[in-house]
Structures are given as structure tokens and as C-alpha cells.
C-alpha positions in Angstrom: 0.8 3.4 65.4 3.8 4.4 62.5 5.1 1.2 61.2 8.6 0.2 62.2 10.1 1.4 58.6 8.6 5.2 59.6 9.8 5.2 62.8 13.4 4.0 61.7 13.5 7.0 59.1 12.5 9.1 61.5 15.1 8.3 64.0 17.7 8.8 61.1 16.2 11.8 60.3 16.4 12.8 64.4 20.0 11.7 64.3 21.2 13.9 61.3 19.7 17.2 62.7 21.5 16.3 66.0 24.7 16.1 64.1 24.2 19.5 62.6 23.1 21.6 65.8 25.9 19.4 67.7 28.7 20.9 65.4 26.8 24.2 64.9 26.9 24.2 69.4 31.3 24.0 68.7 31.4 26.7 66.1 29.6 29.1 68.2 31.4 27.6 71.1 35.1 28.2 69.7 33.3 31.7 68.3 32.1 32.6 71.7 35.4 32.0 73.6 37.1 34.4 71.2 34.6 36.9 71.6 34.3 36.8 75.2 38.2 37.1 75.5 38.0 40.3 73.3 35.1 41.6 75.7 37.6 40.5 79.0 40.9 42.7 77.5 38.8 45.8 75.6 36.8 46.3 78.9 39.5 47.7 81.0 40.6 50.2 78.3 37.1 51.5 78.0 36.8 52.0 81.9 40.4 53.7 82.1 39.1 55.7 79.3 35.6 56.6 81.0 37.9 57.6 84.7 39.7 60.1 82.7 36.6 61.7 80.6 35.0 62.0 84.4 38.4 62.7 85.8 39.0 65.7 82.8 35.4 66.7 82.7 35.7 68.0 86.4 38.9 69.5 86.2 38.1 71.2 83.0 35.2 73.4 84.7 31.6 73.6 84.4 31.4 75.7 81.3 32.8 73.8 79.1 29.9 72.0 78.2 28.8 75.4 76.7 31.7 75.2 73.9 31.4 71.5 73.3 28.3 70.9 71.0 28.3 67.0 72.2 27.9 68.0 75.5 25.2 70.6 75.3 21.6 69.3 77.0 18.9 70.9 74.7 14.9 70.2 74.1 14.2 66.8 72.9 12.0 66.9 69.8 13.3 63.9 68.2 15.2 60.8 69.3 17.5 58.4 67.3 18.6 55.0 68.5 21.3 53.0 67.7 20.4 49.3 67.9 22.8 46.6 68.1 21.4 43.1 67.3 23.1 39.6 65.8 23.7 39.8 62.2 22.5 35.7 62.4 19.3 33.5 63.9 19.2 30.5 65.7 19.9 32.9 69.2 16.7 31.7 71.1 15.1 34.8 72.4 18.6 37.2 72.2 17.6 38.8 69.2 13.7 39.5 70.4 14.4 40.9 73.6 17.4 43.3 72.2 14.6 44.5 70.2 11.7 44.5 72.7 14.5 47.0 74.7 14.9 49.3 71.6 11.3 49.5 71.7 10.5 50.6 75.0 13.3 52.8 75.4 11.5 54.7 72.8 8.5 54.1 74.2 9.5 55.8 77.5 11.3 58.9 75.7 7.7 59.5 73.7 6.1 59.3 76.6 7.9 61.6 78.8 7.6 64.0 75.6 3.8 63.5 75.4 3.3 64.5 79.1 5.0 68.3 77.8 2.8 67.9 74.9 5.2 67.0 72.0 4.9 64.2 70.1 8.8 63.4 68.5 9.9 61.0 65.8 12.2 58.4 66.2 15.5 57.6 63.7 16.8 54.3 64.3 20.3 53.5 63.1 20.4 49.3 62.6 23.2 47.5 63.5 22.8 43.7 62.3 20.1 42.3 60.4 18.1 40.7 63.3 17.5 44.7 64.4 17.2 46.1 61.0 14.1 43.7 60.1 12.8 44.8 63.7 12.7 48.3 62.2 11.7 47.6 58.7 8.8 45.4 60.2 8.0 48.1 62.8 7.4 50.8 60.1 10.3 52.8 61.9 12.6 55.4 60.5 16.0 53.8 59.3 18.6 56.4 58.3 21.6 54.0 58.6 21.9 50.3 58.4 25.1 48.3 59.4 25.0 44.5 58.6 28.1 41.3 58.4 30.4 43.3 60.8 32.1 39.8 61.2 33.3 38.2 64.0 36.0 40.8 64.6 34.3 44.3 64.2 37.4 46.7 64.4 37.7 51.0 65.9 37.0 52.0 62.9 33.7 49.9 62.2 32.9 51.5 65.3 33.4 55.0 64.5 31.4 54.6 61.0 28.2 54.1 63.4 28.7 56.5 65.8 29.5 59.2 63.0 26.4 58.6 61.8 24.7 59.3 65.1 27.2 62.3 65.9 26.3 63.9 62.2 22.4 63.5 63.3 22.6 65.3 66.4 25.2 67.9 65.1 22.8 69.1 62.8 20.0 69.0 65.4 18.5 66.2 63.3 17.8 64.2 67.0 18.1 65.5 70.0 19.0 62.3 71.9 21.0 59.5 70.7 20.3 55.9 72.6 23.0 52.8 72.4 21.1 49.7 72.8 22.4 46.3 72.7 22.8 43.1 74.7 25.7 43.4 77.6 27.7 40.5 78.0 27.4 39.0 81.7 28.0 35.0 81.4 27.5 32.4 79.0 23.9 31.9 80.3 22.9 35.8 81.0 22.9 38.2 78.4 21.3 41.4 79.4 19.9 43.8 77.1 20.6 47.3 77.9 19.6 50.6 76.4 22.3 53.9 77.4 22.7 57.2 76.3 24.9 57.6 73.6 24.5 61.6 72.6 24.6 64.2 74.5 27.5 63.0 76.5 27.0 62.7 79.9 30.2 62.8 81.4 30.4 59.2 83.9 31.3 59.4 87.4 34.3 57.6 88.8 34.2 55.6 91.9 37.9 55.9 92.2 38.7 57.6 94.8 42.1 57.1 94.8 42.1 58.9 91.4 40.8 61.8 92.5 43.3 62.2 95.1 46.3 62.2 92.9 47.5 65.2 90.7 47.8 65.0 87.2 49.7 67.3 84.8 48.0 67.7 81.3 49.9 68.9 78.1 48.7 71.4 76.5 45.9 72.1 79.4 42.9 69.7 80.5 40.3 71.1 78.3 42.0 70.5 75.3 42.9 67.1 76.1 39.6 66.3 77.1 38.2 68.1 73.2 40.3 65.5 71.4 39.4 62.3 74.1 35.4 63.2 73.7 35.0 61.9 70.0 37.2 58.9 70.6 35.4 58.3 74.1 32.2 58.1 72.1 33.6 55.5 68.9 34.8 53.4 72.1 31.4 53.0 73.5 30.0 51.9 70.5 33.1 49.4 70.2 32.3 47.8 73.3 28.9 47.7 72.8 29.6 45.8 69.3 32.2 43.3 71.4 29.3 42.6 74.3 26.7 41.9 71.4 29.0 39.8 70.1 29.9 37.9 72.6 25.9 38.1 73.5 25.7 36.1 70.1 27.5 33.1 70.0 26.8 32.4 74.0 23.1 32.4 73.2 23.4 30.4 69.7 25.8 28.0 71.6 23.2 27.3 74.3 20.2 27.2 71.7 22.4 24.8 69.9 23.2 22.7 73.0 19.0 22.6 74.0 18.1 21.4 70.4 20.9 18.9 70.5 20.1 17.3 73.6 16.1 17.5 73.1 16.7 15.7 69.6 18.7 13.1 71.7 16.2 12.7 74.2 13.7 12.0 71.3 16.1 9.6 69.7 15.6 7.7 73.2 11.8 8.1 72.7 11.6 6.5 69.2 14.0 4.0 70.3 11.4 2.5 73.0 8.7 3.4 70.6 10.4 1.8 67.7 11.2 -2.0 70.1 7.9 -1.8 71.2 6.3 -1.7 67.8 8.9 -4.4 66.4 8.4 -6.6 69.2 4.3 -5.9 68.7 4.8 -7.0 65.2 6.9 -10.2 66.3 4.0 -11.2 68.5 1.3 -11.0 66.2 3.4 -12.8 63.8 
């Protein structure tokens, strides 16, 4: 048995660490409140925005997929991915499974290649060093890297990813773009997700109310719906940034609350363990 002296230190040492993960659990706390606020207000814009893509898509005829290039469905020969992860550790398992989803999203695009006998590359486009190392590690392709996007990541940080992955399939450089990061659903569920990004695939509304009511677009609707498509796309990768966010700090602020009550449950431990040895050594003196 430790001496009485060791197991003192050790319930310092104990206490000190609980300290740290105790004040690291109300950083990410305030940090996750913020974030999941930002997540509440931007997610109605980005559904208004997605009801009149779907809403303009329709009314602007079936061919005009033909003259958009980011709408046009061609062979897939490669892919590119654009993975989202926390640009910090101490997540518990958020960062792993974000990347376990990259990977089999991949996964299942090679494979449903292989069975037409092609055998494509995949570009990954990193987004926060948890995802970036993933790649690097993975012996991936990384044509873009993003990292300390801060706890406010504006439009226009946005927009610098998805121009990346916009420039990439433009030039027929990939062939299908994937956005994969973890969606926000409550502080204790985070669910990693994995949508396509490129080409756009217009959404369906389930408002049928909208689709009832007459609208009249200035100039016409397929010109409106040319200059909404680009923003529509930085918008998706915006929300995807505020989700993973919001991801984040809920899973570091419920890792942080596990450590701090399992160090205070072994402060209780070495307590007993440290009366019983000092009453051991009481006897036997």
C-alpha cells in the first residue's frame, strides 16, 4: 500500500486537474451557448434560402440545368470532399467519428465506381486541424487546408472553401463535391453527416403553401435563380461551419464535465484510501 504522504500528493495532484477541466467545462460552456445561438438564427435564413432555390429551380424550367455548369450531372471519375472537423482536441470521440464519416462516404462513392469498373481518386479539402491530420495520416490527397477559423467563422470564410471546391469541379478536376461535418442536434447528440455539395441538386420544399402562392421575379426567374446559386452554395458551407461549431464546444463541454466529475469521484476514492491507511498506521503505532 502507498504511504499516506503519496496518497496526499496524489489527491492534490487529483484536485488541480479537476480545477483545470472544471474551468475548461465553463469556457466551452459560455463558447457553446454562443455558438448554438448562431446555429438557432442562421438556420432559418438558410431554409428560406433552400425554399426559394427549389421554389426558382421549378419555375425556371427543366433545361436550365443545361446552361448552369454547377448544375450539370456528368460521369464521376474523381471525387473531392470537403471535411469539416474541430480546429481543437479534448472533443471525446467528435473529432473520430467526423472523420470515420469522411471516410466511408468515400468509401461508398469508390465503390459504386468499382462496380462500372473505374477506380477514381479522391481530393479532400480540410477544414480544421482534427480533419486535416485525418488526411495527412490517411495518405489522402489535400489540395486545400483551412485551420483557426475562430469562434466566429464569417460569409466570407465560407465562400473561401467552397471556391475552392467550385474551382475543382469547374475545371472537371472532381466530379462530385461532398460536405461533411458534424450537424448540430443537442448538447448531448452531435451527428455526423456527409451531403452533397457539387453538383447542386436543387432541394425540395415541403411547403405547400409556397407553392401555391405567385411570385413576381425582376428581371425573370432564371436570372434570379443564376445569381442565388453561388450564394446558395457559400451558405451551405456556412451552416455547415456554425453546426461544427456548435458540434465543438458541446462535445468538449461534456468531455470536460465527465473528466471533472470522474477526478472527483477519485478524490472520494483516495480520501477513504488515504483514512484508512492513516488510521492503519495509527494502529500499528
Amino acid at each position: 500500500m502507498p504511504s499516506t504522504r503519496e496518497i496526499r500528493n496524489r489527491i492534490r495532484s487529483v484536485r488541480n486537474m479537476a480545477k483545470i477541466t472544471k474551468a475548461m467545462q465553463m469556457v466551452a460552456s459560455s463558447k457553446m451557448r454562443r455558438a448554438q445561438e448562431r446555429v438557432q438564427h442562421s438556420r432559418p435564413y438558410a431554409d428560406q434560402l433552400r425554399e426559394l432555390v427549389s421554389r426558382l429551380a421549378r419555375i425556371s424550367g427543366e433545361d436550365l440545368g443545361d446552361e448552369l455548369a454547377l448544375l450539370q450531372q456528368r460521369p464521376v471519375r474523381n471525387i473531392g470532399i470537403i471535411l469539416i472537423s474541430p480546429d481543437l482536441g479534448l472533443c471525446g470521440a467528435l473529432p473520430s467519428n467526423i472523420n470515420r464519416k469522411a471516410a466511408s462516404t468515400a468509401q461508398e462513392e469508390q465503390n459504386k465506381l468499382a462496380e462500372q469498373g473505374k477506380r477514381p481518386d479522391v481530393e479532400y479539402v480540410g477544414v480544421g486541424r482534427k480533419g486535416r491530420d485525418f488526411i495527412i495520416r490517411s495518405q489522402q490527397r489535400l489540395i486545400a487546408e483551412f485551420t483557426n477559423y475562430g469562434d466566429r467563422p464569417s460569409l466570407t470564410d465560407a465562400s473561401a472553401i467552397a471556391q475552392v471546391a467550385v474551382d475543382a469541379f469547374l475545371k472537371s478536376e472532381v466530379d462530385v463535391v461532398h460536405l461533411v461535418y458534424a450537424k448540430f442536434v443537442n448538447t448531448v447528440t452531435q451527428m455526423p453527416i456527409s451531403v452533397q455539395l457539387l453538383p447542386v441538386q436543387p432541394p425540395t420544399t415541403e411547403n405547400k403553401e409556397a407553392e401555391t402562392v405567385e411570385y413576381i421575379y425582376e428581371p425573370n426567374a432564371a436570372e434570379i435563380f443564376k445569381a442565388l446559386l453561388p450564394r446558395y452554395i457559400d451558405v451551405q458551407v456556412y451552416q455547415a461551419l456554425l453546426e461544427s461549431l456548435a458540434s465543438q464546444y458541446s462535445a468538449q463541454m461534456v468531455a470536460m464535465k465527465n473528466a471533472t466529475d470522474n477526478a472527483n469521484e477519485l478524490v472520494q476514492d483516495l480520501t477513504l484510501t488515504y483514512n484508512k491507511a492513516r488510521q492503519a498506521a495509527i494502529t500499528t503505532q
